[in-house]
Every structure is written in C-alpha cells, then in structure tokens.
N, C-alpha and C positions, 0 to 999 in steps of 0.2 A: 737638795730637797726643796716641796715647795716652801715649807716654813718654818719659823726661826724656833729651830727644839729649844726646851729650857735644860738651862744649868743640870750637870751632871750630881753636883751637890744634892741638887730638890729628890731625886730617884735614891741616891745616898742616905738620904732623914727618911724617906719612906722606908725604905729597907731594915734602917732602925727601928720605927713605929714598930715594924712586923716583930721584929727580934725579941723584941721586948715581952711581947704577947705571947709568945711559944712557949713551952710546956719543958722542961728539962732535957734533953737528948733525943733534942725535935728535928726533922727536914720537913721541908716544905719544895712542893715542887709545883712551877706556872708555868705551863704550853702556850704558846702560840695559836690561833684561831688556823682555821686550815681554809687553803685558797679553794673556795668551791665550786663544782663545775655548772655549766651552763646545759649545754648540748654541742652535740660530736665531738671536736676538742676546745670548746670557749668554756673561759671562766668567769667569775665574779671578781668584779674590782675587789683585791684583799683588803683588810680591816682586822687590826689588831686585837686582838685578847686585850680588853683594856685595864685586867687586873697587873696581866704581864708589862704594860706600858707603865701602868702606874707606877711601878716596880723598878724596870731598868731603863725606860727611853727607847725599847728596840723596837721598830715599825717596821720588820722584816718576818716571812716566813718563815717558820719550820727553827723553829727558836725554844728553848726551854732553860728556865731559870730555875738553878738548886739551892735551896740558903739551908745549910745545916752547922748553926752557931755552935755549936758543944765539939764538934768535929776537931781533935786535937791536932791539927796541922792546920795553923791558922790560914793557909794557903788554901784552903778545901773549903772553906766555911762558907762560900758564896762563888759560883760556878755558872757561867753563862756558857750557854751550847750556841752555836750558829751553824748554819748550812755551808756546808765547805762549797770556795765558787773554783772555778775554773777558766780557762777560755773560752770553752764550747757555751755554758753560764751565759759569761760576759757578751759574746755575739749574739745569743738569741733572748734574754733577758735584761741584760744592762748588769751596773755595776751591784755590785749584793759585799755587804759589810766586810773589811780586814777585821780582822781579831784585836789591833790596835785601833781601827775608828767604834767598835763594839765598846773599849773598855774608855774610850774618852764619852763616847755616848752616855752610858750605863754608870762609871766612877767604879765597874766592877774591874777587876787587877788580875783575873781566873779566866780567859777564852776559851774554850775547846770547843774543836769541830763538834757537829752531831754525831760522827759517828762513832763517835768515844764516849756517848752518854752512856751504854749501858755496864760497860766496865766499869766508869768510875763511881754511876752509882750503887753498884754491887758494893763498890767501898765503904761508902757513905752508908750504905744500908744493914750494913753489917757492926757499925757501931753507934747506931738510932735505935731509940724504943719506938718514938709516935711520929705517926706520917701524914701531914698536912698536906690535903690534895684540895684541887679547888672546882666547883660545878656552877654554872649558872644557877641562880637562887633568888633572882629576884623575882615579887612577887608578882608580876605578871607575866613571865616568862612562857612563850609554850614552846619547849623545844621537841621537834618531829625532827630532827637529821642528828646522829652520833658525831657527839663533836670528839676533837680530838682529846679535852679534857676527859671524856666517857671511855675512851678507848684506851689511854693510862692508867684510866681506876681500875680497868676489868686485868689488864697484865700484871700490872704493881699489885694488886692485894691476889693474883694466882701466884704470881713467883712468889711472893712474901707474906703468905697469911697469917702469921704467928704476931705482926707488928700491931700496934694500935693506930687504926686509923681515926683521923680528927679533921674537921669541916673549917677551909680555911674560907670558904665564903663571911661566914659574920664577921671575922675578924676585917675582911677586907672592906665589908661595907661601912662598918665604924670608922675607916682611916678616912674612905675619899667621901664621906657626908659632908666631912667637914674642911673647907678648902684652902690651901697655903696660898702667899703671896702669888707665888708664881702663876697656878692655876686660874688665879682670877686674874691674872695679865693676859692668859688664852683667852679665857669665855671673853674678855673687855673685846678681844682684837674682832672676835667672831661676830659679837653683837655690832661695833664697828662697821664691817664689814658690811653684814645684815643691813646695819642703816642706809650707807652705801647704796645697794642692791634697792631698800621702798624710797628714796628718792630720786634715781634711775628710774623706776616706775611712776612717779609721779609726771614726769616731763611727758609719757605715752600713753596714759589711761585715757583711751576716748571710745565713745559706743562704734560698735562697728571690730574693734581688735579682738583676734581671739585669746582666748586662755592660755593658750599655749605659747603664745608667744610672748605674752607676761612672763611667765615659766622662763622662755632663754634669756630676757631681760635681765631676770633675778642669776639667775645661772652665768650669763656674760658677764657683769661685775665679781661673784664672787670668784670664778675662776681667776681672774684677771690681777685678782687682789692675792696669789697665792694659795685660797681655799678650796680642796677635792671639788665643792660643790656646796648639794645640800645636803642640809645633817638628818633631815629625813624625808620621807616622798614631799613632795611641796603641796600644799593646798592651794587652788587658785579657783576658789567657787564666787559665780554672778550668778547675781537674781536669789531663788530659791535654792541654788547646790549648794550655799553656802547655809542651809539646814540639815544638809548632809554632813558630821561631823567630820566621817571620813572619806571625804570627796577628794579621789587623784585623778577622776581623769582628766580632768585639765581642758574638753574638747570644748569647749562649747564660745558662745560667742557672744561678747558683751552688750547690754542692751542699753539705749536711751533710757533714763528716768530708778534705774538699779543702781543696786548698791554689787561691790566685790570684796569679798572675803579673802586676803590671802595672811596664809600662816606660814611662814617659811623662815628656815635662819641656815644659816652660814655655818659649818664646820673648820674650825683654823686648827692644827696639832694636835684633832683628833678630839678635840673640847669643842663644845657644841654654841650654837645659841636659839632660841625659842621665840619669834615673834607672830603676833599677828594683829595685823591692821583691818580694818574696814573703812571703805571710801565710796563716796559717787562715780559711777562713771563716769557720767558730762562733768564731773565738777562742784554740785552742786547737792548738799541734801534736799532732801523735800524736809516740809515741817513733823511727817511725821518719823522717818529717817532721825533724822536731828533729836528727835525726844527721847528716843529707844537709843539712842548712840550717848546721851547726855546720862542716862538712865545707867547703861554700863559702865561708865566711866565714875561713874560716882559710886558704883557698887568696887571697881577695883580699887578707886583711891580709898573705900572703906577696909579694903584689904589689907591695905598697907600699915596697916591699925594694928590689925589684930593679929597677922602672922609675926611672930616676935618669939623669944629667948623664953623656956619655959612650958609655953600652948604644946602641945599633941596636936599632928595633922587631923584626926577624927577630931575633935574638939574645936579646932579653927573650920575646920571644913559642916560642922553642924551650924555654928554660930553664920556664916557664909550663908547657910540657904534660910535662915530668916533673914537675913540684909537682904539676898534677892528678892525671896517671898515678899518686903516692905516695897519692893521697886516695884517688883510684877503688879502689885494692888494699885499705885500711885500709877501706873500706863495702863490700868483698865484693863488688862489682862487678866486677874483675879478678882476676885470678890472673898468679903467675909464669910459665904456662906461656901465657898469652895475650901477654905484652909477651916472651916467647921466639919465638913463631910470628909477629909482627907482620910486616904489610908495611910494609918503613922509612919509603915513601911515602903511607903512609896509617896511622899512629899506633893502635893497640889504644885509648890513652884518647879516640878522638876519635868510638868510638862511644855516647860519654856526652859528651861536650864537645865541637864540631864548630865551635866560630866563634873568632877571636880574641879576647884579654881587654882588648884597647885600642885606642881609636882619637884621632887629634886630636880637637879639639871647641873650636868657636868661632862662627862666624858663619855656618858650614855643620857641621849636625851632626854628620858624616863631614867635619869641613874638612879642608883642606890643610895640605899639610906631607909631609919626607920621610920614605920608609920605609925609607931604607937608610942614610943618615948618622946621626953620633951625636945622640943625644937632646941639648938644650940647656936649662938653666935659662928660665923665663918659659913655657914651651908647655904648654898644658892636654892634658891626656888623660882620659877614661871609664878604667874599672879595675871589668872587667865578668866574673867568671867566673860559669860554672854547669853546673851538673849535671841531665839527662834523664833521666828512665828512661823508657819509655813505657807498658813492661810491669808497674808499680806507680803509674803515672800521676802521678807526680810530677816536677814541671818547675821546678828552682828558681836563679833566677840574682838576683845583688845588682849593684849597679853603681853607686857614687861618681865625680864628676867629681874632680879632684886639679892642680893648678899645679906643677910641677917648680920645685924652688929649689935654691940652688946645693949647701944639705948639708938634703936631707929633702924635703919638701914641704907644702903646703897644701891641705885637703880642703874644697873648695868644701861640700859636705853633708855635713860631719861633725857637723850639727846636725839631721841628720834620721833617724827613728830607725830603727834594722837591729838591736839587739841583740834576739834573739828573745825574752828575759824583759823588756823596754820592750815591743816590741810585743803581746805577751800584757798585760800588765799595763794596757796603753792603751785594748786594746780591749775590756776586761772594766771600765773607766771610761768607758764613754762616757757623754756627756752629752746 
C-alpha cells in the first residue's frame, strides 16, 4: 500500500472507546463508503467510510463492521465482513484483503466474507435490544446520493422494527475530536509532506506560469512521497481569484507585480493536512502586499492566543472578528463610523473577512467535532485568517494546522515557511 497503516492496537483502543459507550445489549454496525460511478462504466477513486477506518484500519470496499459486546460467545462480539476475492477479482482489480491480512490490519480475530453477513447477523440480532447505526451528521454535510450507510437503515429497521434504534454519529464524533498519538504522526507526515510540495513551488513561481501547472507541481511531490494526492480540490488563485474563496479552476495565468493564493495539503493514510500560503509572483511584495500580509499574520499569531483548553468555537470565533475588525481599521480599510453604522448581524469586518478562522481537521478535512462545547486539549484545528480586497486585488490568507495542549499548543507546520522576509529571500534562491 502507498503508506505506512498504523498499529493494529490504535483501531483496538478505539473499538474500546466505542464499547464502553454503548447501552446494555447493544450492536453497532459501520459500512463501508460505496465506489461511485462516474459515466458508462468509470468510477470515483474510492475513499473510505472514515468512521469505519477509524474503527478497524480497513481501506477496502464493500466492508462492514459488527461489534455487538453483550453477544455471549465472546467469538461474535466483533465481526468484520470483507469482499470474498477470487481470481477473476485479482486479474481485473488487483489484490483485495485475506481474511488473515484483515485481522492483522484491524486486531479483529472474527473475518467473514460478505456474504455471510446476513445470517450471522440475524444472530446477533436476535439477542440485541438497541441498534447503533451510523449517518453522516456533520454539520455542514449536504448529502444528495443514498449512501450505503441510508440503505442499511431502510432494510435493518424493515426486517427488524421492534429493536431500538440509536444514533452512533455523536458518539463517534466525541472519539476522533480528540486525537491519539498515533493520528497526529499521520496529519505530522501529511503536513510534512504539504511542506514539501510550497517549497517545490517556490523554486517555479514566476509571472508568466500557469495555475495549473502549480497544481501538478503540488501534486508531483505529494504523489511521489506516498500521498493519493490532494485532500481536497486545491486552490491556486492570482491576482484577484484568490478573492474567490472557492476558486478551483486553477486556469488562469500568473501575472508580473500579483500576489498567489494557494491552499492545498496533502492527504497521507487518509488524514489530512490544511495549508495555505500567499506569495509574490516575481518574488517580491509591493509595500502594500507586505502591510496586508503583516496585518494577517499578526491577526493569526493572535490566534494562537486564544484558541486553547476551555473557549467554545462561537466564542473564539466572535473574539477573532474584533482582532480582525482592529487590523481592518489599522489598513484603512474600515473606519469608526463603519463599525458604528454596522448591522450587529452581519459584522463591518466581514466585508474583508467573510469565513471562519478554524476549523477541526483530521481524517475529514472539515472533520468532526463540537462547535459549541468547550475546546479540549488533543484536538487539531486550521488557524486560518485572511484579508480580501477585491478592489486592489489582493486576496491574502495564511493558515497553519495546530494541536491543542493542555497550556499552549503545537504547530503541525511551523516548519513551513510564512515569514514574508523567508519567503522573498527563498524565492530570489532558487535553484
């Protein structure tokens, strides 16, 4: 595989986390994501169910995991399904998991094929009261295609109506908020990576190159390094696209005397990373590039303040857009008599700063996790401000991934470079 899984153990303590939380004479059941189609017969590069990953390690389709602890044949109590392979499989697909490399994967001791899931859990379900099924839940989620998670619930609660059914989303999003050793050796390798990837770009950025070819730049390191790619569409906005917050097409073509926008991070074992840089084309800010870039960077290292052990995201995120609101006044952007006339529900500073400065970040680049309880020591977050103009066409946002600890934190990419005198100095070295 391209990279290095973790320890069987790590999926093992998770499995427990879950056990512990279940309800007396409980099952729980996690699907696999389903390979989607494209047109005529092409599909989507697959991508795993990541509650199911978080759970057993298995990066293969058509997979389903049963943990039903109370199940008195301690042999049943946790059952991993896999796609039975064959020859015909193995020539037109590639290798697809033994039942022995499943349980060195996963630490589960219980293989069966798929096609003995629903005997066995006609068993299981016949000595369960409450049935933990699991749905996308997160709070921005908009799902338009039945996933396969939607199409278990509609059979499982018709064959079995009488059961209690119970929402294993919450529970899942309380485990992975908060990150184990292990997990933060992925996101380190991803961000790694990522670094990688903006200093390969630094050696090429010159006016004249297109967008797109920044794009394979970033894309040729990370493949190269192990990683699918990118962990999500890339950004790579010049000039004014990079006021575009969600600017992918990537066409356009870099100009003399602009700035470029790119936000891209590297995906390693299915954990993510989150950056994005702003730079000169030629090399060089102009003085007023430099003030607006000095301006953000001092509203992020204000960040690093105040997201900590205790704050609520609303709460961090309100305090945030008065530290911007003081920057936006200090670059002449705002006036006192703009944050006098504001409407309370739509912020003066927010027509230069218009998105949050943080989000989780783990195994879903936007992962899970709450936004309304207190922040906890272990949880990763992005620490992303930035400032728009459109009207000077300048679009500059910085963004470091960070670990929360119990007094300070950890900068996943604090080894990647953002002070604007490194970046000048880098790019007038290339090699």
């Amino acid at each position: 595989m391209r990279y290095q899984p973790i320890d069987a153990s790590f999926y093992i303590k998770n499995r427990a986390k879950l056990v512990e939380k279940l309800a007396p004479n409980s099952i729980a059941v996690f699907q696999s994501n389903d390979v989607l189609p494209t047109n005529a017969d092409g599909t989507m590069k697959f991508r795993q169910n990541n509650d199911l990953f978080y759970l057993s390690g298995i990066d293969q389709e058509e997979t389903v995991l049963v943990i039903c602890p109370d199940f008195p044949k301690a042999d049943m109590r946790e059952i991993l399904f896999i796609r039975k392979t064959d020859e015909h499989i193995a020539v037109w697909e590639g290798h697809k998991l033994t039942q022995e490399e499943a349980t060195e994967r996963s630490g589960i001791q219980k293989v069966n094929w798929l096609e003995d899931f629903d005997a066995v859990f006609s068993t299981l379900m016949a000595l369960s009261e409450n049935v933990y099924l699991n749905t996308n839940e997160h709070l921005r989620a908009a799902v338009q295609v039945e996933t396969r998670d939607a199409r278990f619930i509609q059979t499982c609660k018709k064959r079995y109506p009488l059961h209690t059914y119970k929402r294993a989303a919450p529970l899942m999003h309380t485990f992975r908020a908060i990150k184990e050793p292990e997990e933060l050796a992925q996101i380190q390798k991803a961000c790694d990576i990522t670094n990688d990837g903006f200093k390969r770009i630094l050696n090429v950025v010159k006016p004249g190159i297109k967008e797109y070819e920044l794009e394979a730049e970033f894309l040729h390191e990370f493949v190269r390094q192990g990683s699918r790619g990118f962990a999500y569409e890339p950004i790579i906005a010049s000039g004014g696209n990079a006021c575009v917050l969600h600017y992918v097409q990537n066409n356009q073509t870099c100009q003399d005397g602009d700035l470029i926008l790119f936000d891209v991070g590297a995906e390693y074992g299915n954990y993510n990373a989150d950056m994005t840089r702003t730079i000169p084309v030629n090399g060089k800010f102009t003085k007023r590039q430099r003030e607006v870039y000095e301006g953000v960077l001092r509203v992020m290292r204000t960040a690093y303040t105040i997201l900590k052990p205790g704050v609520t995201i609303q709460e961090y995120h309100k305090e945030m857009g008065l530290v911007m609101q003081s920057e936006l006044m200090s670059l002449g952007l705002l006036t006192q008599s703009d944050i006098d006339s504001e409407d309370k529900d739509k912020p003066a500073y927010k027509k230069y700063f218009m998105h949050g400065t943080s989000h989780h970040l783990g195994l879903d680049v936007h992962d899970v996790g709450t936004m309304y309880e207190p922040i906890h020591a272990g949880m990763v977050f992005t620490v992303e401000p930035g400032i728009y103009i459109p009207e000077e066409g300048i679009g500059i946002r910085l963004e470091n991934n960070i670990v929360i600890q119990e007094n300070g934190f950890l900068d996943l990419m604090g080894h990647i470079p953002i002070n604007p005198d490194e970046i000048e100095e880098l790019m007038s070295n290339k090699q």
